[in-house]
C-alpha positions in Angstrom: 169.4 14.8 -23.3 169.0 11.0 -22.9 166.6 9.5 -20.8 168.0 6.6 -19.1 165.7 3.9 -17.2 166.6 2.6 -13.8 167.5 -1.2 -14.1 165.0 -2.8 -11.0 165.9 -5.6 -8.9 162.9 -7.6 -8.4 161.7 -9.4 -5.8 158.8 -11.8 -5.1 157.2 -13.0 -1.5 155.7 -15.7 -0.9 153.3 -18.0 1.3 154.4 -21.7 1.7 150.7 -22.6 1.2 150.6 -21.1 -2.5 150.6 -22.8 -5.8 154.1 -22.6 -6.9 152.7 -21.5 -11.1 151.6 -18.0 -9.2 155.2 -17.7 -8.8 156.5 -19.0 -11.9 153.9 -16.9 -14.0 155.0 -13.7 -12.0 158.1 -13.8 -13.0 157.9 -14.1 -16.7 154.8 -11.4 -16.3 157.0 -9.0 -14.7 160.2 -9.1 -16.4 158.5 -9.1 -19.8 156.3 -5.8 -18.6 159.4 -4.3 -17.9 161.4 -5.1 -20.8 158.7 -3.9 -23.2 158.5 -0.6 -21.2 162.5 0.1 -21.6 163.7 -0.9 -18.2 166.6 -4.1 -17.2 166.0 -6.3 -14.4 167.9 -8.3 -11.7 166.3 -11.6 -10.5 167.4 -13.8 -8.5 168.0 -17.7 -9.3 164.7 -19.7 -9.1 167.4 -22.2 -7.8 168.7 -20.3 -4.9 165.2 -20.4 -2.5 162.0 -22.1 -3.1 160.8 -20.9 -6.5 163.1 -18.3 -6.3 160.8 -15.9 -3.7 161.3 -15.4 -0.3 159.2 -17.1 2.4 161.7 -17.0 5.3 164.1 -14.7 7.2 166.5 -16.9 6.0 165.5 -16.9 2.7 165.5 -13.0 3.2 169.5 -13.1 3.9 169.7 -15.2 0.7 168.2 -12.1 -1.2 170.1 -9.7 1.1 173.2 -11.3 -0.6 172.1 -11.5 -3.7 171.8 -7.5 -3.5 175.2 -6.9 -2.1 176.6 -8.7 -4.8 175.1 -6.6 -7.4 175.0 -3.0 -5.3 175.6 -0.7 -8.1 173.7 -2.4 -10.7 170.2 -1.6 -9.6 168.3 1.9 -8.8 165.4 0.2 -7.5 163.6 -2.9 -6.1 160.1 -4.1 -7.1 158.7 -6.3 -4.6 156.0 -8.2 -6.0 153.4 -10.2 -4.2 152.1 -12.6 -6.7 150.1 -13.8 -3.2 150.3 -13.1 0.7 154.0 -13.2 1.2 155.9 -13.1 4.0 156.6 -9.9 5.7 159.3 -10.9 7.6 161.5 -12.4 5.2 160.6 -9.4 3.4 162.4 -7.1 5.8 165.2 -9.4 6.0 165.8 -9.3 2.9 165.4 -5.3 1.7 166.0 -3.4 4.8 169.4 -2.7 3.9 168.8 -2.1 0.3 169.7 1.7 0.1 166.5 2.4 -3.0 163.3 3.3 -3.2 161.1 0.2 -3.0 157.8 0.0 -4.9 155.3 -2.5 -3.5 153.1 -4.0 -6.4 150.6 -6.6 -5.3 148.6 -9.0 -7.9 144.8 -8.4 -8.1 142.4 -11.8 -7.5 140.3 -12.9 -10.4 135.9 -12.9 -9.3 136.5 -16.5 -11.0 139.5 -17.5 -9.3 138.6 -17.5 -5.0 138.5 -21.0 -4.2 141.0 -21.6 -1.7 143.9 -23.2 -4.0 143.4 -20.7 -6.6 142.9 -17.3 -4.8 146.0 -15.1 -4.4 145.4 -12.4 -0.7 148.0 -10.5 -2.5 145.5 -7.3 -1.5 145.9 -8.2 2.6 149.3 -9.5 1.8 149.9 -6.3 1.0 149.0 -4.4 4.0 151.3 -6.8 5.9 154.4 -5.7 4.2 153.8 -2.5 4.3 152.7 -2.7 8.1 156.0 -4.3 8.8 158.5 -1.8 6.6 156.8 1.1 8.6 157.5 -0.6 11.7 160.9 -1.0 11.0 161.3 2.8 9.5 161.9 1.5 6.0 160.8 4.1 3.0 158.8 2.7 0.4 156.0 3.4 -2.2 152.8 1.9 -2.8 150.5 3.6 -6.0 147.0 2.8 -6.7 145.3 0.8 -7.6 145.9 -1.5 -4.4 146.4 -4.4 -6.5 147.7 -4.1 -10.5 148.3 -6.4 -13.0 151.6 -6.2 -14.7 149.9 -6.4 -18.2 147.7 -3.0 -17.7 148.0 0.7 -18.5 148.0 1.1 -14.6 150.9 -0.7 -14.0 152.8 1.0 -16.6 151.3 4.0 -15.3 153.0 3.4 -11.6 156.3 1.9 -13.6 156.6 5.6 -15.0 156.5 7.2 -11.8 158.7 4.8 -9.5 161.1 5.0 -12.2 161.2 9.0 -12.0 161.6 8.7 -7.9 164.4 6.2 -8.4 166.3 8.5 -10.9 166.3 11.6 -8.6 167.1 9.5 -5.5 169.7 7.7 -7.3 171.4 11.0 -8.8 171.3 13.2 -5.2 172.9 11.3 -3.3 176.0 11.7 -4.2 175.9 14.5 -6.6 179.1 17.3 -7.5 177.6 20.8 -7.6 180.2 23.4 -8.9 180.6 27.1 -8.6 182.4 28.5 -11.2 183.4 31.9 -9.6 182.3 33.5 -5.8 178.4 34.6 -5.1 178.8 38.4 -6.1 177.8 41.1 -3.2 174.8 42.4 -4.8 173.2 38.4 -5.1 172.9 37.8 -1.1 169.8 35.8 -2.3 171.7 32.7 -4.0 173.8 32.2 -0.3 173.6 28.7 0.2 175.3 26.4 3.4 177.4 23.8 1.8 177.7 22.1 4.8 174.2 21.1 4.7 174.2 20.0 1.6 177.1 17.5 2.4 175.4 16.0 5.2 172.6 15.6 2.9 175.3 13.8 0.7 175.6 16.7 -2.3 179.3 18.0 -2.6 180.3 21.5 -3.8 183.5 22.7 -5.5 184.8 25.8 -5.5 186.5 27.5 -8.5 188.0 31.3 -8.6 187.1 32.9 -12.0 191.5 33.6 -12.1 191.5 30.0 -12.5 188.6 29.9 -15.3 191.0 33.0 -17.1 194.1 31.0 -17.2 193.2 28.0 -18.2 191.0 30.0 -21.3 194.8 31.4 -21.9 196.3 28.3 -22.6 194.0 26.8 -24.7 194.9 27.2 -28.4 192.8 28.0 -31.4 194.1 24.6 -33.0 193.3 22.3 -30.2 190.9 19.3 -31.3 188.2 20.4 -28.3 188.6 24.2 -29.2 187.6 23.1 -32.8 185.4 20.6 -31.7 183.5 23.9 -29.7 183.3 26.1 -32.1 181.6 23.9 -34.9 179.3 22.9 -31.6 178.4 26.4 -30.9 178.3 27.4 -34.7 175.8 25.2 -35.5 173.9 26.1 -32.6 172.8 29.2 -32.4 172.6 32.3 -34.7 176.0 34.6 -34.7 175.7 37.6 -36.9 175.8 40.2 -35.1 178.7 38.9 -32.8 182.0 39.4 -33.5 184.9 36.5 -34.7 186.7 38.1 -31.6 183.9 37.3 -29.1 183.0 34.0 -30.8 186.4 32.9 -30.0 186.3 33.9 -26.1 182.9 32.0 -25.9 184.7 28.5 -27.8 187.7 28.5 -25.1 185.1 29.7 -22.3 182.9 26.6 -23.7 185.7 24.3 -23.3 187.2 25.4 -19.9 183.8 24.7 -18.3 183.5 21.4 -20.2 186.6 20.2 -19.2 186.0 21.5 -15.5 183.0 19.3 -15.2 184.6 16.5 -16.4 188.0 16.9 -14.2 186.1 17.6 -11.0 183.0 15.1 -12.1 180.4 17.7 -11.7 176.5 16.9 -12.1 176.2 21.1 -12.1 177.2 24.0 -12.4 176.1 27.7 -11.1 178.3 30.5 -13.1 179.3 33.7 -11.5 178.2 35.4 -14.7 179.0 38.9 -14.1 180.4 41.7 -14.2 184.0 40.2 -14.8 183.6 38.4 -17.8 181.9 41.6 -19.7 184.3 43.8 -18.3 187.8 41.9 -18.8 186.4 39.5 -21.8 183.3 41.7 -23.3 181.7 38.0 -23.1 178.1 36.8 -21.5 178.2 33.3 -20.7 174.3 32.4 -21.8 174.9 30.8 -24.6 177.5 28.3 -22.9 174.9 27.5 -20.2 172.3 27.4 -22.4 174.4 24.1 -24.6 175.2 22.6 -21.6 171.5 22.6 -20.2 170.3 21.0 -23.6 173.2 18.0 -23.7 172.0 17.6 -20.0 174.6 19.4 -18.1 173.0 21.6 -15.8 174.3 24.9 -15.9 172.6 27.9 -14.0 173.5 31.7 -13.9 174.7 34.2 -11.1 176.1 31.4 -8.9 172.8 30.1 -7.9 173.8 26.2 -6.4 170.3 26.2 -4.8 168.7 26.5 -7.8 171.8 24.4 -9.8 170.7 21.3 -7.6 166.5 21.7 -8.1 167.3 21.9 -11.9 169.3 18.8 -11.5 166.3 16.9 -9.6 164.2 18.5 -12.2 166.0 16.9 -15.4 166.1 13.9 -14.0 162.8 13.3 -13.1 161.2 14.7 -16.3 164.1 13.2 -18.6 164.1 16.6 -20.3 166.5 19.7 -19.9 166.1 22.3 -17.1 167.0 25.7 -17.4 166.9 28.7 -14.8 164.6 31.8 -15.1 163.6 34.9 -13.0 160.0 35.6 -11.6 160.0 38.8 -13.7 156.9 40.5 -14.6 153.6 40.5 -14.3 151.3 40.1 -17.6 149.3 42.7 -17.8 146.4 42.5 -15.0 145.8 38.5 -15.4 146.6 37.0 -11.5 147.5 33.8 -12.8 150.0 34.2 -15.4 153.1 36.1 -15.5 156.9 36.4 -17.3 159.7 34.2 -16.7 163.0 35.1 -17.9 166.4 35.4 -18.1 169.4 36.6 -20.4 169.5 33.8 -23.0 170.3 30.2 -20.7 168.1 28.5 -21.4 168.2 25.1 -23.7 167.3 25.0 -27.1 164.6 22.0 -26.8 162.4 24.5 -24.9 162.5 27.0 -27.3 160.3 27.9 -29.8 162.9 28.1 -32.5 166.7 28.6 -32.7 168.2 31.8 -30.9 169.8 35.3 -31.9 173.3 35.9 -30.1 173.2 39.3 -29.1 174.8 42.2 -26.6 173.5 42.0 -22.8 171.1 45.0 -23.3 170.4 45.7 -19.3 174.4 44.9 -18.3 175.5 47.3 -21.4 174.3 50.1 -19.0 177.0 49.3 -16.8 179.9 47.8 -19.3 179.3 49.9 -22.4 177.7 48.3 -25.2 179.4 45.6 -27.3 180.7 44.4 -24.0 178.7 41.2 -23.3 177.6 39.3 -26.1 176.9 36.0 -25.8 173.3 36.0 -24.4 170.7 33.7 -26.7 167.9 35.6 -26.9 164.4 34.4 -28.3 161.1 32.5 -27.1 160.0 29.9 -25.0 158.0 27.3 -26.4 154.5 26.6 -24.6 154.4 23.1 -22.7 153.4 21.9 -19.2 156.2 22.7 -16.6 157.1 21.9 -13.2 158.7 24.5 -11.0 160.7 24.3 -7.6 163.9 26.2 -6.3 165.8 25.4 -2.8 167.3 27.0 0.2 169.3 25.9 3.1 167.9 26.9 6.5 169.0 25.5 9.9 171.0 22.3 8.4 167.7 21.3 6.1 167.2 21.4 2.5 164.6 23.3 2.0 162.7 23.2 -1.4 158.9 24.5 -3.0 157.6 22.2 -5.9 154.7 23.3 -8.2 153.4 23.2 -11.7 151.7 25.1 -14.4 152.4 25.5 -18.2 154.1 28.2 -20.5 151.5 29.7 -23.0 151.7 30.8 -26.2 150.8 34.5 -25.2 152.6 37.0 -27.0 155.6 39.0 -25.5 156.4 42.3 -26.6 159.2 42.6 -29.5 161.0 45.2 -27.4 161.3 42.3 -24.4 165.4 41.3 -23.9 166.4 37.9 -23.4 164.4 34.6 -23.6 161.3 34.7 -22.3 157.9 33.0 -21.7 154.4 33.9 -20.4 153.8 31.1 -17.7 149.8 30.3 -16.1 150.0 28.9 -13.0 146.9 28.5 -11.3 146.8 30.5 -8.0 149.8 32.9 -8.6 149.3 35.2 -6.3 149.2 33.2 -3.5 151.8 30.9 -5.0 154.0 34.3 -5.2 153.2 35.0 -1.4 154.5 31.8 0.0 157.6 32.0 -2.4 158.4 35.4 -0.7 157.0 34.4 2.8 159.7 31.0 2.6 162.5 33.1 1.9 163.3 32.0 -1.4 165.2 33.6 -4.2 164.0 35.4 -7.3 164.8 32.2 -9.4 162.9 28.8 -10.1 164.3 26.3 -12.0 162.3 25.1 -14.5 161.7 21.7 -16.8 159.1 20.4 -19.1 156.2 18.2 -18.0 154.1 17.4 -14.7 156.6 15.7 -12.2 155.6 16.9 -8.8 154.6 14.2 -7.2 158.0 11.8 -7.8 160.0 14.6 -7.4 158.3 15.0 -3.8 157.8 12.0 -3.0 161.6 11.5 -3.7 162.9 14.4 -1.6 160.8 13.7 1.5 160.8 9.9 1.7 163.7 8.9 0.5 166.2 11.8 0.8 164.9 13.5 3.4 164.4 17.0 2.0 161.6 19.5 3.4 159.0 20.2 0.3 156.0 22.6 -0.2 153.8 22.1 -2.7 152.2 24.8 -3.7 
């Protein structure tokens, strides 16, 4: 999946009493940090206020316009202190902006102190923060106090303001879909859509009759159901599925596609049994697990909760997501267990391309030969981060942690796609997982994001998060 960069707007404070060069120097300094490190900026005119900073509440309206003429544009602000600015044309200026707000102040040189040289960007600082919190304005500030835009620690805090602003930016208005009802046996995925609306995440609703009729229409010459079927082909591995069941997959493939797109869906969360292995002898795994690795989340068994953490997830870590059971214990080692599910999850976190097969534990209810589809095969050892939600009393409830899938060996009898994860603590991580009321899934994406991904949901979106 592509990884794309917020654009910042950026904004600079300033003190009358200040050399206007620490001004002029910030801004080339700035933009061309953020440039090089893959990111677009928004400045405003050095013409429109004095050297193109704000000093003033009026000069703060002046900004404040310059932002609503380009709302849309932008997923952030950086305010940068090249000196002391002015926290009050500071507020003027971003309270209304509607993004996460990283405050960056310039570090003094030893050599540099003398009164017409020397910066105060460090108490400076303090002042703007003292006044946003005041007012009840969200922002972030990352160490070191004071950066320079031209160090590894500044590119360092770039990184992670950039993974905030890309799960604030996609929540809050985000399209969840459920593609069929929750089943009876699954009471654990229940989920309160009316919280998540107030929370500014919408939910739509399809029956699987609807999902069966439109798969009817679609014919075997259609450009998309061609389109699918070299997609799918190419792959995964289908030799031991039928031409019969590869065909219900390729117009299965493309009602979901085109569902997302006609309803403008972020996710998805499938009802993935028992009617499509018992009217279509079809598992949807394979489907979910395509859509997962172009970046369309897709989880199983009509889990929204989980749908909308692997959607955070993605776009915090700029990788795939996928969604796995806590399963099985490995062996008698406390910290590391197996995480599985029937075959959705994406090919980039693999360990090599997957086996289309029957659904070994639903052919005990169906019959076997009745629900092919599922990917099977391994999952590739990396650092992950872990989370799933609930709703509970109108909040958005969610756990965070992290760990990393080994390369511990699972045994050749084992259905599905699989991985041994070690996550320090388990069992205690396991207790307050049960304790919380949270469901037998997590969803699950590569790399450490924790701390944006929190710092997101409680600062800026208002989420409740345990780490654990």
């Amino acid at each position: 999946m592509k990884e794309n960069k917020t654009t910042f707007a950026l904004f600079f404070g300033n003190r009358g009493f200040f050399p206007a060069s620490l001004q002029k120097t910030a801004r080339q300094e700035i933009k061309d940090a953020l440039t090089k490190l893959g990111h677009k900026t928004l400045m405003l005119n050095e013409q429109a206020t004095r050297f193109g900073a704000v000093e003033t509440p009026k000069e703060g309206q002046i900004y404040a316009n310059f932002l609503r003429e380009n709302k849309g544009k932008y997923g952030g602000v950086i305010l940068c202190l090249p000196n002391f600015g002015d926290e009050t044309g500071a507020i003027s200026a971003l309270n209304d902006c509607g993004v996460p707000i990283l405050i960056q102040a310039y570090p003094d040189e030893l050599d540099k102190m003398a009164p017409e040289l020397r910066r105060d960007a460090f108490c400076g600082k303090f002042s703007v923060m003292d006044v946003f919190w005041q007012y009840g304005l969200p922002f972030t500030a990352l160490k070191p106090h004071t950066v320079h835009p031209k160090t590894k620690q500044f590119a360092g805090n770039i990184d992670y303001f950039d993974r905030v602003c890309r799960v604030v930016n996609a929540m809050k208005n985000m399209v969840v879909g459920a593609i069929g009802a929750r089943t009876t046996a699954f009471k654990t995925v229940r989920i309160d859509e009316l919280a998540m609306q107030r929370h500014g995440i919408t939910m739509e609703t399809l029956d699987m009759s609807d999902i069966f009729h439109r798969m009817n229409l679609l014919k075997d010459n259609d450009k998309k159901y061609k389109e699918k079927a070299q997609c799918l082909a190419d792959y995964s591995s289908w030799e031991n599925a039928t031409k019969e069941v590869f065909n219900k997959l390729v117009k299965l493939g493309v009602v979901l596609d085109s569902v997302v797109e006609e309803f403008g869906m972020d996710a998805i969360a499938v009802r993935c049994w028992v009617e499509l292995q018992q009217q279509l002898g079809i598992s949807p795994c394979v489907l979910l697990s395509e859509m997962n690795e172009r970046g369309i989340v897709a989880a199983c068994e009509v889990d929204i909760g989980n749908a909308v953490t692997m959607y955070a997830l993605s776009r915090a870590s700029g990788n795939a997501a996928t969604c796995l059971d806590w399963n099985n214990n490995y062996g008698d080692n406390e910290n590391k267990c197996i995480l599985f599910h029937c075959g959705s999850v994406p090919q980039s976190m693999m360990t090599g391309r997957g086996q289309i097969s029957d659904h070994a534990i639903l052919a005990n209810a169906v019959g076997k030969g009745c629900s092919y589809g599922c990917n099977v095969g391994g999952i590739a050892p990396t650092p992950i981060t872990f989370g799933s939600m609930l709703t509970n009393a109108g909040e958005l409830q969610f756990y965070l942690g992290q760990g990393r899938f080994t390369d511990d060996a699972i045994p050749e009898d084992f259905f599905g796609c699989a991985g041994v994860a070690e996550i320090d603590g388990l069992q205690n991580v396991l207790q307050q997982i049960g304790y919380m009321g949270h469901r037998h899934h997590a969803s699950i994406t590569p790399g450490h994001v924790v701390g944006p991904v929190a710092e997101a949901f409680e600062k800026y979106l208002g989420y409740r998060v345990t780490k654990l």
